[in-house]
C-alpha positions as CSV (number, residue, x, y, z in Angstrom):
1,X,13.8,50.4,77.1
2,X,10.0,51.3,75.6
3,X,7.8,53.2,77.4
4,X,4.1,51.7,77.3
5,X,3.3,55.4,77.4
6,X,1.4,55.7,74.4
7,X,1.4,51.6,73.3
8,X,-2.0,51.6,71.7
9,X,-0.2,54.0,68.6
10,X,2.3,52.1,68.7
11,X,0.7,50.0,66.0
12,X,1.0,52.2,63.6
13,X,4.6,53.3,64.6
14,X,6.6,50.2,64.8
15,X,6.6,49.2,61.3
16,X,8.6,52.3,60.4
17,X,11.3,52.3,63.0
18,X,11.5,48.6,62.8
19,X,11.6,49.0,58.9
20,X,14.5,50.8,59.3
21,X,16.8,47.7,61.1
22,X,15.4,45.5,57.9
23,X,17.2,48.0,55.6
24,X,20.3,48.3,57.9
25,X,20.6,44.6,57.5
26,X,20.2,44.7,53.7
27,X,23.2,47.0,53.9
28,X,21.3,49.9,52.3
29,X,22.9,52.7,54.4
30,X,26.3,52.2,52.9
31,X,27.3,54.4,50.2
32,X,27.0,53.4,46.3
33,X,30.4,53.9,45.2
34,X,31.4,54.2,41.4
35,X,29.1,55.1,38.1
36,X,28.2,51.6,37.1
37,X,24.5,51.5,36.1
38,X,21.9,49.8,37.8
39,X,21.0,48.8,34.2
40,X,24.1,46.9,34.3
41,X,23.5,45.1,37.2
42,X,20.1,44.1,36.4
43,X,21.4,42.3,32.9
44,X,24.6,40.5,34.5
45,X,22.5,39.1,37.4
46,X,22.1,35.7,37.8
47,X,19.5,35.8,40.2
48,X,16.2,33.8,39.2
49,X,13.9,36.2,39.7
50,X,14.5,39.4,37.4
51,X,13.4,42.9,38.1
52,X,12.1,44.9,36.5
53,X,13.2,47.7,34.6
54,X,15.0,50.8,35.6
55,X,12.5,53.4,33.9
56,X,9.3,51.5,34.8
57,X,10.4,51.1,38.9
58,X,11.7,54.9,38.8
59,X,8.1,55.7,37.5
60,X,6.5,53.2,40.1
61,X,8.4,54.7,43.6
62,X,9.6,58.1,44.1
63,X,13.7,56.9,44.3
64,X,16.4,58.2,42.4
65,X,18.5,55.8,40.0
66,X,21.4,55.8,42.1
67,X,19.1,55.2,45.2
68,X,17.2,52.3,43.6
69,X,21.5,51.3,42.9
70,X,22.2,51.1,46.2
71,X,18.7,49.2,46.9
72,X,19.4,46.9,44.4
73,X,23.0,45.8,45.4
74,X,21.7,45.5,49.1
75,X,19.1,42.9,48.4
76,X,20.7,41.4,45.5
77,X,23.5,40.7,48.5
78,X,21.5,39.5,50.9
79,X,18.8,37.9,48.9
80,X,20.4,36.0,45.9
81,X,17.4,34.2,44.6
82,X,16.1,37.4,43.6
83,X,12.8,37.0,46.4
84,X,12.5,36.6,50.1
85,X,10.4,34.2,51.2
86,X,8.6,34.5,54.9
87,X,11.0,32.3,56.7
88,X,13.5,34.9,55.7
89,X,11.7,37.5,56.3
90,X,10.8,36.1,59.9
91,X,14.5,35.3,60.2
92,X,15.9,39.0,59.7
93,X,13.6,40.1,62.0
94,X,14.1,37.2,64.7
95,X,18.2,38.6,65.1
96,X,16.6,42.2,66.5
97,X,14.6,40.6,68.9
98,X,16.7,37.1,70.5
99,X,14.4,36.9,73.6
100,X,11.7,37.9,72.2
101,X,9.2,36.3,69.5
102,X,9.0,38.5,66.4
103,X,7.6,35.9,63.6
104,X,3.9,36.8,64.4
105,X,4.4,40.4,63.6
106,X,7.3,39.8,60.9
107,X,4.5,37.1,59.0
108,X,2.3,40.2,59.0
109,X,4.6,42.5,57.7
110,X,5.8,39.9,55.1
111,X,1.6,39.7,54.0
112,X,1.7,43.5,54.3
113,X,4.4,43.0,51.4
114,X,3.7,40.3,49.0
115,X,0.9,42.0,47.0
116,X,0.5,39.4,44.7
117,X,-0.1,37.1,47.4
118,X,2.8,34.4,45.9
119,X,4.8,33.7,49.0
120,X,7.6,35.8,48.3
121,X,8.6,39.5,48.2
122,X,10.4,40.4,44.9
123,X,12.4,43.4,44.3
124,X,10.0,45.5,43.0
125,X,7.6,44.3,46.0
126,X,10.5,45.3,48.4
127,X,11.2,49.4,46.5
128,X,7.6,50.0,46.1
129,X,6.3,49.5,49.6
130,X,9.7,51.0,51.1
131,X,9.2,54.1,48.6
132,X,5.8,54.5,50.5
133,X,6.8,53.9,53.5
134,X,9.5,56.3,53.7
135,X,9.0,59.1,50.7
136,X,4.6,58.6,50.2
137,X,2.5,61.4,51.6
138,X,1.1,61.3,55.1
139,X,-2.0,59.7,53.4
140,X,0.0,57.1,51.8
141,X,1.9,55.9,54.7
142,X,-1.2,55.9,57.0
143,X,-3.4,53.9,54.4
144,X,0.1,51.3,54.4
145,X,0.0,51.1,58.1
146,X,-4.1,50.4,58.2
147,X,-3.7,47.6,55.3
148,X,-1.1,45.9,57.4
149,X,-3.1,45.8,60.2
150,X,-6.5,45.3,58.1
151,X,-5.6,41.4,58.2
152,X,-8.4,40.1,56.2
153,X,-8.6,42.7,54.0
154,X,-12.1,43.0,54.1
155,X,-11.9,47.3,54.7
156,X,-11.8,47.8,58.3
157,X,-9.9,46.7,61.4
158,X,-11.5,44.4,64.3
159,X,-11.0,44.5,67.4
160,X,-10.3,40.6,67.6
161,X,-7.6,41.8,64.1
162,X,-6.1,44.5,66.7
163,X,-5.6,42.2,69.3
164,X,-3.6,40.0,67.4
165,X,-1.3,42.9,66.2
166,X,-1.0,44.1,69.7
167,X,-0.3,40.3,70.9
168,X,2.6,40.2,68.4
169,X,3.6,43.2,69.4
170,X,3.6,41.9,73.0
171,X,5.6,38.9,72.3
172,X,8.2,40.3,69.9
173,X,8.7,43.7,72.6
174,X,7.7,42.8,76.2
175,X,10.8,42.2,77.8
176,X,12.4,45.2,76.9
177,X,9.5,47.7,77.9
178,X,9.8,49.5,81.1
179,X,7.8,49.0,83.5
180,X,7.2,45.4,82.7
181,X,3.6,44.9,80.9
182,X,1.0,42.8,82.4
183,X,-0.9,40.2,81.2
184,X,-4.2,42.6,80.3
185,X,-2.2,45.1,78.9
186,X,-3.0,44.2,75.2
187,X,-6.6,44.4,76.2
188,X,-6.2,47.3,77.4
189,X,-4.4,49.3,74.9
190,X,-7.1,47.7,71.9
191,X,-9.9,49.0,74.1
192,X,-7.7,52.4,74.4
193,X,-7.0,52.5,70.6
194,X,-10.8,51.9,69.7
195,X,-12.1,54.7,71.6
196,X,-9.6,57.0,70.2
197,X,-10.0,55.5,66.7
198,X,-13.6,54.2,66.3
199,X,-15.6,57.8,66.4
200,X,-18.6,56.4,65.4
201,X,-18.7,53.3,68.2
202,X,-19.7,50.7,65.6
203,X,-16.9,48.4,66.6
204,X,-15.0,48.8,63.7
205,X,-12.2,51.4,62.3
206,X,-12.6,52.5,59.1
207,X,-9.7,53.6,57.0
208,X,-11.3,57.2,57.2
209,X,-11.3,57.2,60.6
210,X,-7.9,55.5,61.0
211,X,-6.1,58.7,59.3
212,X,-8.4,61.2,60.8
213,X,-7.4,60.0,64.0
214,X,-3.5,59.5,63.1
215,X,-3.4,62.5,61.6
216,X,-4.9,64.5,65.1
217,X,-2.4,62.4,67.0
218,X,0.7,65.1,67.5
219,X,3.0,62.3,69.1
220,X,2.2,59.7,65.3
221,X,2.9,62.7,62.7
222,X,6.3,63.8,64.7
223,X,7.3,60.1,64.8
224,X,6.4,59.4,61.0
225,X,8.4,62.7,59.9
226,X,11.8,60.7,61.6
227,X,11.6,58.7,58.8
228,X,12.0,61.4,55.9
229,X,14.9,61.3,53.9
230,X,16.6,58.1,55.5
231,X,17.9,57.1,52.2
């Protein structure tokens, strides 16, 4: 079960430990096996979409050639085509969460993702965001977090933006926290996360004041340093 204790961070924590499922079900916890070169694998695919080079992605993320090999294989495997579209997205996410609804949250992490804003998540979409999320600097992760919850991208999160992250984090986790949330209780942890967040009460959180506040938070900085060196 998961405590509410705390719910109105959990905004900016749930995309990493969910994150981690996502990569369990691409199969990239298994071990690479062999010396074949991702090089290799990139030339002899017959995927439709193509990635892009060895060099240029090892310059663009902070993984290792035989990491961005095992990354590679895993969606490659589970993602043919080359691209994940949303409904696939929504679907991997869907099998973590059978009584629960996920695709709000998973359509917002799937726009969190597609950075050219095409309707799909390539490869290189897929290693650069994941080499953020899990090897960037505090700074970097934090500024991922507040663009994913930033959903018009206009520079600063809303309370009305908040609410609908929190509401899809309602519906996609309710059942299984303990005890059982009420029907205020997104409200209530917006209002909670704007008065720890919003320093200057102007009804908006900046991206400054986003990471100053993340980065005071003890409970956020021991959570986010769980997710160093998963791969």
């Amino acid at each position: 079960m998961i405590s509410l204790d705390g719910l109105e961070m959990i905004a900016v924590l749930v995309v990493m430990g969910l994150f981690i499922k996502v990569l369990e079900q691409f199969g990239l916890f298994e071990p690479v096996g062999g010396e074949d070169s991702i090089e290799d694998d990139f030339e002899l695919s017959t995927v439709c979409h193509r990635p892009e080079g060895l060099d240029k992605l090892q310059e663009q993320t902070k993984f290792t050639k035989k990491e961005l090999q095992v990354l590679y294989r895993g969606f490659k495997n589970e993602c043919p085509s080359g691209v994940v579209n949303e409904e696939t997205f929504k679907h991997i996410y869907s099998q973590f969460f059978p009584q629960g609804d996920s695709s709000t949250y998973a359509h917002f992490l799937f726009e969190a993702f597609d950075t050219n804003k095409n309707g799909s998540v390539s490869f290189e979409d897929f290693v650069i965001g994941l080499s953020i999320i899990l090897r960037g600097s505090i700074n970097d992760r934090l500024s991922w977090a507040f663009n994913l919850y930033d959903l018009n991208k206009d520079g600063c999160i809303t309370k009305e933006e908040m609410m609908d992250i929190m509401k899809s984090i309602y519906d996609m986790m309710g059942k299984y926290t303990y005890p059982c949330m009420h029907e205020d209780a997104p409200r209530e942890h917006v209002e909670s996360f704007f008065q720890k967040m919003d320093r200057n009460k102007d009804g908006v959180v900046t991206i400054e004041e986003f990471i100053e506040s993340c980065q005071k938070d003890e409970n956020i900085m021991q959570s986010m340093q769980l997710f160093d060196n998963v791969i």
